[in-house]
DRENLUMDREN-435830 format. One line per 4 residues: number of its first residue (from 1); for each residue x, y, z of C-alpha. Coordinates in pm, 1 decimal, padded with zeros to 6 digits, always signed. Each point is the difference from the previous one (the first is absolute). Layout:
BEGIN
NUM> X Y Z; ... $
//
This chain:
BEGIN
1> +02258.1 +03011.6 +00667.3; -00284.1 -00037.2 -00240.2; -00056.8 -00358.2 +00120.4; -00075.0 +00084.5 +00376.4 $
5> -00249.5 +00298.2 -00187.1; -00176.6 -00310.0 -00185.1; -00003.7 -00249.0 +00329.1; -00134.3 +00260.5 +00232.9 $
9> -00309.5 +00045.7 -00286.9; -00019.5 -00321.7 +00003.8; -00079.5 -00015.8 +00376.2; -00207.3 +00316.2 -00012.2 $
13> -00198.2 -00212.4 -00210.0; -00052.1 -00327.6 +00149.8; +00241.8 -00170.4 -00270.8; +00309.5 -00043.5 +00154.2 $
17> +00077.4 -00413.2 -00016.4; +00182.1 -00128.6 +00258.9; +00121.5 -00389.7 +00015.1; -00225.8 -00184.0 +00233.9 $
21> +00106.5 -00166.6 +00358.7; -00043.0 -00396.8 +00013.2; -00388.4 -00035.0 +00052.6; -00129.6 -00323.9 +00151.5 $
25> -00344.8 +00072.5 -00003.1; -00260.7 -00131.3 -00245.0; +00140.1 +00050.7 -00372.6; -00181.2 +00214.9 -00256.1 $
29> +00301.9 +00128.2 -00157.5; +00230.0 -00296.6 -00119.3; -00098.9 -00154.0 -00360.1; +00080.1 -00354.6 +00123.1 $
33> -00358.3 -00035.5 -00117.8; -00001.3 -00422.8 -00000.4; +00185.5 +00008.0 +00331.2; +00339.7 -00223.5 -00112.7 $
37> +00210.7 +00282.3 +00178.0; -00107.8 -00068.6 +00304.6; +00061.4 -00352.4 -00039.9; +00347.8 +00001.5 -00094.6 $
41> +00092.2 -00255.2 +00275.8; -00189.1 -00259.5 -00157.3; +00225.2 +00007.3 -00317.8; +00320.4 +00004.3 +00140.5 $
45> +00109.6 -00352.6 -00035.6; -00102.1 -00012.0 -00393.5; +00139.2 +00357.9 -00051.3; +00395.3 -00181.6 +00150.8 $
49> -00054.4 -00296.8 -00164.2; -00063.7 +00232.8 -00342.6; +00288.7 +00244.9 +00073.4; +00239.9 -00195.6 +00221.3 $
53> +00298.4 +00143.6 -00251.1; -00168.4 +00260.8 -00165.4; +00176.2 +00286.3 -00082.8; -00126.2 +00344.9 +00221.6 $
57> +00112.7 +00233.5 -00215.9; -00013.3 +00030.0 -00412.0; +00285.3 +00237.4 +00014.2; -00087.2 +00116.4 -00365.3 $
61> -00316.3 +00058.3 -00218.7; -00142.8 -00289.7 -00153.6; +00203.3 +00072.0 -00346.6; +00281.8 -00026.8 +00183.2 $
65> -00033.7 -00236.0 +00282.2; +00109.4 -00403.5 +00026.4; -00238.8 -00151.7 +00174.4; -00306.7 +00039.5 -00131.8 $
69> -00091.2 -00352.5 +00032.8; -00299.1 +00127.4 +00263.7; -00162.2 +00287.5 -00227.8; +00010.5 -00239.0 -00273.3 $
73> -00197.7 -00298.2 +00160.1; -00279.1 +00284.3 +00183.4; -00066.3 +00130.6 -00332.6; -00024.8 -00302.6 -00169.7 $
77> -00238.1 -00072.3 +00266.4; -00216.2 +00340.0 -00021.1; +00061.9 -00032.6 -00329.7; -00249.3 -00362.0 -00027.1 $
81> -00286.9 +00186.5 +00238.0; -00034.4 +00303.6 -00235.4; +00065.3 -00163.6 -00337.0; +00229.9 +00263.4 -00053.2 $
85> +00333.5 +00123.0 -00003.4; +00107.4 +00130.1 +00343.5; +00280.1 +00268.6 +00067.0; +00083.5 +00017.0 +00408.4 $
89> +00068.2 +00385.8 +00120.6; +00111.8 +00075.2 +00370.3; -00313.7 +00243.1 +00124.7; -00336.3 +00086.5 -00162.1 $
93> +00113.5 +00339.0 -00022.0; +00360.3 -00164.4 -00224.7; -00250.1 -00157.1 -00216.8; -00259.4 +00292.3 -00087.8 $
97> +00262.6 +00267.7 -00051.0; +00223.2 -00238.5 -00208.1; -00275.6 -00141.5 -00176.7; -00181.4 +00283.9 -00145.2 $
101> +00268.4 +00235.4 -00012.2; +00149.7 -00254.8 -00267.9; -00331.1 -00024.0 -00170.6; -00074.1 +00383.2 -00060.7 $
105> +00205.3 +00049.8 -00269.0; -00093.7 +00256.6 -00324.8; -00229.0 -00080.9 -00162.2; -00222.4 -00139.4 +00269.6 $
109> -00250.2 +00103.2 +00251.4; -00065.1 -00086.6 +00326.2; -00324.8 +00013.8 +00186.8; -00111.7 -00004.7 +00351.8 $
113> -00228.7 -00055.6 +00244.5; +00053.5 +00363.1 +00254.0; +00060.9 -00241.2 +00315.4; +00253.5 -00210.1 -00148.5 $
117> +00283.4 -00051.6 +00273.4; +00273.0 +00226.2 +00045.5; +00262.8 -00218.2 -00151.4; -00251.2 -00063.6 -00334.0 $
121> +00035.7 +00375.5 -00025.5; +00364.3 +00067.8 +00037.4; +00076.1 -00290.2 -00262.2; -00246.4 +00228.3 -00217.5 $
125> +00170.8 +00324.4 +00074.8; +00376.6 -00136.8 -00076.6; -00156.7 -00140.0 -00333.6; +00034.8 +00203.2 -00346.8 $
129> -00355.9 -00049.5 -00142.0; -00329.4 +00201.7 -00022.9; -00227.3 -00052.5 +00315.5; -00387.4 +00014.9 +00145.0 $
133> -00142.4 -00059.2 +00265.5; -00418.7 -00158.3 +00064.4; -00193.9 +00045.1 +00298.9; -00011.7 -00245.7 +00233.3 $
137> -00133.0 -00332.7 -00156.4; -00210.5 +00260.5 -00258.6; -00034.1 -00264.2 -00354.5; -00174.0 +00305.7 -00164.2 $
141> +00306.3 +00189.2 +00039.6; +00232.7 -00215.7 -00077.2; -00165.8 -00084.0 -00280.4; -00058.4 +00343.3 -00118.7 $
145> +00401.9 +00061.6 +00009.7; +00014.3 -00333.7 -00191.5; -00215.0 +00084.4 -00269.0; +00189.7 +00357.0 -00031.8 $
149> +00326.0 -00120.6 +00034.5; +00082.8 -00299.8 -00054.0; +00093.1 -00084.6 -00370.7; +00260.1 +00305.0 -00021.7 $
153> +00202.3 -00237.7 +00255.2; +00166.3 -00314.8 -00058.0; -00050.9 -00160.8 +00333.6; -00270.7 +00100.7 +00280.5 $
157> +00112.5 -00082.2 +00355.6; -00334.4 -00030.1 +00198.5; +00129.9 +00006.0 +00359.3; -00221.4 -00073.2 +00365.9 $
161> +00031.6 -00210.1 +00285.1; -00204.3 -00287.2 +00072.5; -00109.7 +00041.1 +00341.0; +00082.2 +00391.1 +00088.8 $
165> +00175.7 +00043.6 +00325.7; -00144.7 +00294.1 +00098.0; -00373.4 -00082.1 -00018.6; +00036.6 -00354.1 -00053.9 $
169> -00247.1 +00000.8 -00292.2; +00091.6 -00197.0 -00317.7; +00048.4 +00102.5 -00372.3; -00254.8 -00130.4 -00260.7 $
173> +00173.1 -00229.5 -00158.0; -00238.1 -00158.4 -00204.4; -00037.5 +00350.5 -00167.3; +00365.8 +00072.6 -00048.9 $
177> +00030.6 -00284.9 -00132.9; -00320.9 +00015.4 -00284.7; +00212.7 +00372.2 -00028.2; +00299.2 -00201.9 -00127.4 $
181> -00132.1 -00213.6 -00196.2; -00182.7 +00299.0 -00212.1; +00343.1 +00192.8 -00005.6; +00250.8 -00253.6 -00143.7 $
185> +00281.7 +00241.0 +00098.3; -00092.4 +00004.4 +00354.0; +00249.0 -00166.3 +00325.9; -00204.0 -00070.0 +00258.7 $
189> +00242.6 +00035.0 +00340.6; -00136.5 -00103.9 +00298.8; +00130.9 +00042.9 +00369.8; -00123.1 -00309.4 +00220.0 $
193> +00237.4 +00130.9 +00300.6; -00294.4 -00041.4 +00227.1; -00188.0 -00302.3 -00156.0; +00260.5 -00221.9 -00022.6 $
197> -00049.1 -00288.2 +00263.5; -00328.7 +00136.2 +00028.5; -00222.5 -00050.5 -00247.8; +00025.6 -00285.4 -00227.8 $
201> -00108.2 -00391.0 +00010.1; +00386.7 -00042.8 +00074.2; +00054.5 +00396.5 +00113.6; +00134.6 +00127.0 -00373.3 $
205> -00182.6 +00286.9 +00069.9; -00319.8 +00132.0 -00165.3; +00084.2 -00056.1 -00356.8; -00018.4 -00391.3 +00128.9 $
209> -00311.8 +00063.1 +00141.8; -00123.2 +00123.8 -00314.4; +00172.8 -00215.9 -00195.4; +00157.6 +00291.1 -00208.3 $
213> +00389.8 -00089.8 +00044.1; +00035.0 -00070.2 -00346.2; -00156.6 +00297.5 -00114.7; +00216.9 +00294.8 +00223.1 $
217> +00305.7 +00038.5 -00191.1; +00160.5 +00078.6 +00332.5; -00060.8 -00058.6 +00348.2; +00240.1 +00115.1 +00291.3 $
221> -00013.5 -00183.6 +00347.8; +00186.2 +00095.2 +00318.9; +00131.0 -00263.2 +00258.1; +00026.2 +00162.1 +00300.6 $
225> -00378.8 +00053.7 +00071.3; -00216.3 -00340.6 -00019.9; +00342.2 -00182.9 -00067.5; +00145.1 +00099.2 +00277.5 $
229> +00358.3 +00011.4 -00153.2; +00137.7 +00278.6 -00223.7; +00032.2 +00117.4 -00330.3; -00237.8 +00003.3 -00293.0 $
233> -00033.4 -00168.0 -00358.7; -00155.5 +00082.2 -00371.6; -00198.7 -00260.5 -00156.4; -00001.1 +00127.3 -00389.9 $
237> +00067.1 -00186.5 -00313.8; +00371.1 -00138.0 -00085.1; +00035.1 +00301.5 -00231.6; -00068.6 +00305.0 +00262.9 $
241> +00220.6 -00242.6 +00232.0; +00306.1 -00006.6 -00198.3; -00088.5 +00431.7 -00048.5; -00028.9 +00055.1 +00378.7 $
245> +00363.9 -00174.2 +00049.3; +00141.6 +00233.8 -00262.0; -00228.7 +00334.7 +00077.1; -00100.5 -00039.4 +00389.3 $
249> +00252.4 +00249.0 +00149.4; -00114.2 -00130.6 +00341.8; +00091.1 -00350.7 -00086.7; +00331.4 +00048.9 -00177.8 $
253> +00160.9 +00200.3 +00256.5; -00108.6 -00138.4 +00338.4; +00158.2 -00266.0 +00168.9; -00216.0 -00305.9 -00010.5 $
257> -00187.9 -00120.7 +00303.4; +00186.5 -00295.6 +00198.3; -00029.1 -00359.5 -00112.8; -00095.8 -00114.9 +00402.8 $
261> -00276.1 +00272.4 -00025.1; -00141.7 -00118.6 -00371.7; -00064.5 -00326.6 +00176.0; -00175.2 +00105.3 +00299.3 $
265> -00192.0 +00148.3 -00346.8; -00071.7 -00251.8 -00140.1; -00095.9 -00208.0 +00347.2; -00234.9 +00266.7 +00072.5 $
269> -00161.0 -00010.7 -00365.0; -00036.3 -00357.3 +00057.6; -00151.0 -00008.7 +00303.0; -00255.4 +00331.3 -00150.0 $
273> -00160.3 -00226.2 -00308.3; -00138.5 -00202.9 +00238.4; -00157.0 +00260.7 +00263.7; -00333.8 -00057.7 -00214.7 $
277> -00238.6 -00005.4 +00342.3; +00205.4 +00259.4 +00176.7; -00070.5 +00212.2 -00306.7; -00397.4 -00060.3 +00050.3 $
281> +00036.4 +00093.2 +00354.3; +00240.3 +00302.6 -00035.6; -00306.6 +00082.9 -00255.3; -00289.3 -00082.5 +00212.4 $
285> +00168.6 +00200.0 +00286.1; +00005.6 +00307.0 -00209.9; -00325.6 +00041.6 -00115.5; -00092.0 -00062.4 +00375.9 $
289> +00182.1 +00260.9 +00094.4; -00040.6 +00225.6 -00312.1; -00362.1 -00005.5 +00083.5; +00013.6 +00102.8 +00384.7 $
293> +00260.8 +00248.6 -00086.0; -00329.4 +00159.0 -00236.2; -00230.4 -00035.1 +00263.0; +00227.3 +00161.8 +00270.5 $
297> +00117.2 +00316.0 -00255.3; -00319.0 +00069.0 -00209.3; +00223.0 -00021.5 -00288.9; +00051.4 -00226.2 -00294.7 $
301> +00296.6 -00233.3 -00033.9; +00163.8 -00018.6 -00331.3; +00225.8 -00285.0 +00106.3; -00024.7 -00345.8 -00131.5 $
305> +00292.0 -00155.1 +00110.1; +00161.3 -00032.3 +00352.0; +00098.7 +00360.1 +00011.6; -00259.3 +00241.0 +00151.9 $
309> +00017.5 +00368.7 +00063.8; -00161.8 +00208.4 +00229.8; -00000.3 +00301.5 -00092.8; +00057.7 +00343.9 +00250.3 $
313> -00010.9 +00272.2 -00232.3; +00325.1 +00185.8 +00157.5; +00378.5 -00084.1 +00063.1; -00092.9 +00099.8 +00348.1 $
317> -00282.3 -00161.7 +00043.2; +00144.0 -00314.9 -00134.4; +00317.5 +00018.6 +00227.9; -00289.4 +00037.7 +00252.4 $
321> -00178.7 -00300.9 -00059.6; +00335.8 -00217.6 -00039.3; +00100.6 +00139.0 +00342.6; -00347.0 -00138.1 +00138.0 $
325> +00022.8 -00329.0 -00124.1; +00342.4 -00038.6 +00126.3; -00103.6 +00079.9 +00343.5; -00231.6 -00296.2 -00042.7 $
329> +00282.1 -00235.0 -00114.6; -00094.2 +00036.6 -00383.5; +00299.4 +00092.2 -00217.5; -00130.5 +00185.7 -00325.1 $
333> +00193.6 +00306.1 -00119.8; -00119.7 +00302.3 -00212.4; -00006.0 +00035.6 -00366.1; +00036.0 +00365.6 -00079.5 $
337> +00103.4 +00243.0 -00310.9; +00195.2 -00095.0 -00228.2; -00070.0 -00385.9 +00013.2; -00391.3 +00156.0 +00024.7 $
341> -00173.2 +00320.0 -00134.4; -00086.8 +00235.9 +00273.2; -00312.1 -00039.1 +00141.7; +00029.2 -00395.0 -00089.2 $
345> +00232.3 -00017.6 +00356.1; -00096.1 -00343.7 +00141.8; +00128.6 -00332.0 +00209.6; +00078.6 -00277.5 -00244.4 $
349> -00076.1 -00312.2 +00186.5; +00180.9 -00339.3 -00143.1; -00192.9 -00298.9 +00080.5; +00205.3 -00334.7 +00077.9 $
353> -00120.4 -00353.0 -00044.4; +00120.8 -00031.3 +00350.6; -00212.1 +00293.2 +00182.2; -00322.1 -00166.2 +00094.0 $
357> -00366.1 +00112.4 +00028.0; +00054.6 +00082.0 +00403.1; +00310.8 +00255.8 -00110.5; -00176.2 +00167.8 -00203.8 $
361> -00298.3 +00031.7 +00210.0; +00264.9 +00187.6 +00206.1; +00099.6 +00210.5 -00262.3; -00406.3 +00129.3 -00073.8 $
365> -00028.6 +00094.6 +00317.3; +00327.1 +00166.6 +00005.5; -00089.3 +00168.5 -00331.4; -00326.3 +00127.3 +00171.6 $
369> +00212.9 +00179.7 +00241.4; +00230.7 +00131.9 -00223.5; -00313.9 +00145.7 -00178.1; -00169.1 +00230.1 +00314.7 $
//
């Protein structure tokens, strides 16, 4: 079969993914970046006392479904933190492909960042307008397309990520936004998958930190990282709302998440806006560690957020170094082609509010070994 053909290459080349074994050594590779995951136990008696007769099951997509009495009241409630209109989706990856897939129609023209997540991409690909593509984070460029393309459009989807996952560096979105405001035709879209919780006075994400909610025309955030739940939401105006419920493939046709789950949401939101000191430390912890991670490697680090790479420069070498800190009780997997370009093969390493200085003293030293 032509599969096996493609799996063995795979495996000749270091790429073949394989699901993971429990680990229960330090984590580095879970995105339960503010820790609430591990704390589930603690919000057990509120989460019953929510959802004593909550429904577990929607058994139909929201256009079709009876209860929706839990959506409802944890959108009206995103819907007061943004200032916006809020749309829930069941995944990140439901919300990017439905999203933009609905809003590249003829007659527009979407452009991104070239490390945009996977999903961004496919909901670009299953569109029907024009595309480009800007290096990463390059203004010049993306201004330069801009200035050569924009007015034969009537709308201009301008898509990144906040925080990417990859490096863990963050768009410029002071300049993206001066970008908009000099192309009125522009729709600034913005994936906060890995900010929300994060960054934020009450963890909105870094268009909060910035204050630039209001000016991102739409901003996608995922629940099952920082939030520790599942699912995902749009925060857009009332207008692209009522579009995304009539255009969003991914919404129309799915079944909707279950009502018990939406409130463990929306506890888990709640108990997020006011993390504001764990965010300093999660913060403080990184730029510790980003710093030692320099010193130890020789290299520059991108990253400034909780999500740090360290980069191997081969799928084998990276399996390598993953093995090595396993041995040491340090569970960090390998990134490697497709989700990176080759050569770019590295460990992503997730940082957790609840990892502490003496982990990841463990982890240098285990990264020193892994580097002999």
């Amino acid at each position: 079969m032509i599969y096996e053909d493609i799996l063995t290459s795979l495996e000749s080349e270091h790429r073949l993914r394989r699901i993971p074994d429990s680990q229960n050594g330090i984590d580095l590779i879970s995105n339960d970046y503010m820790g609430l995951a591990q704390r589930r136990n603690e919000f057990d008696g509120e989460f019953r006392a929510l959802c004593y007769d909550t429904p577990n099951s929607a058994s139909a997509s929201r256009l079709l479904q009876r209860d929706q009495e839990a959506h409802g009241r944890l959108e009206t409630y995103l819907d007061a933190l943004y200032g916006k209109q809020t749309l829930l989706m069941n995944s990140g990856y439901h919300a990017n492909v439905g999203a933009l897939s609905a809003l590249s129609v003829a007659g527009t023209l979407t452009v991104s960042d070239k490390l945009i997540h996977a999903s961004m991409i496919d909901g670009i690909r299953l569109g029907h307008g024009d595309t480009a593509r800007f290096a990463h984070n390059d203004m010049d460029m993306l201004r330069k397309i801009l200035e050569r393309k924009a007015s034969s459009y009537r709308s201009v989807i301008v898509a990144v990520e906040s925080v990417y996952s990859m490096d863990g560096d963050v768009a410029p979105l002071y300049e993206l936004v001066k970008l908009k405001r000099e192309f009125p035709n522009i729709i600034l879209y913005v994936d906060e998958a890995h900010a929300f919780g994060v960054f934020g006075e009450r963890g909105l994400g870094l268009a909060e930190e910035l204050d630039l909610i209001q000016e991102i025309d739409i901003i996608i955030a995922t629940l099952g990282k920082a939030a520790a739940g599942y699912g995902a939401f749009i925060a857009t105006s009332e207008t692209l709302r009522s579009y995304f419920i009539n255009s969003a493939r991914s919404f129309i046709f799915s079944t909707a998440l279950p009502p018990s789950l939406i409130a463990w949401n929306q506890l888990m939101i709640e108990k997020l806006t006011s993390m504001t000191d764990e965010r300093r430390q999660l913060h403080e912890l990184a730029q510790w560690f980003r710093n030692e991670v320099e010193a130890i490697t020789g290299r520059g680090c991108q990253s400034r957020s909780q999500i740090i790479p360290v980069h191997a420069g081969s799928a084998e070498k990276a399996i390598a170094m993953a093995a090595s800190l396993r041995e040491n009780g340090i569970d960090a997997l390998p990134i490697r082609r497709p989700t990176v370009a080759a050569g770019t093969e590295r460990l992503r390493l997730s940082l957790s509010v609840a990892l502490t200085r003496e982990d990841l003293v463990k982890v240098l030293d285990a990264i020193r070994l892994s580097l002999l």
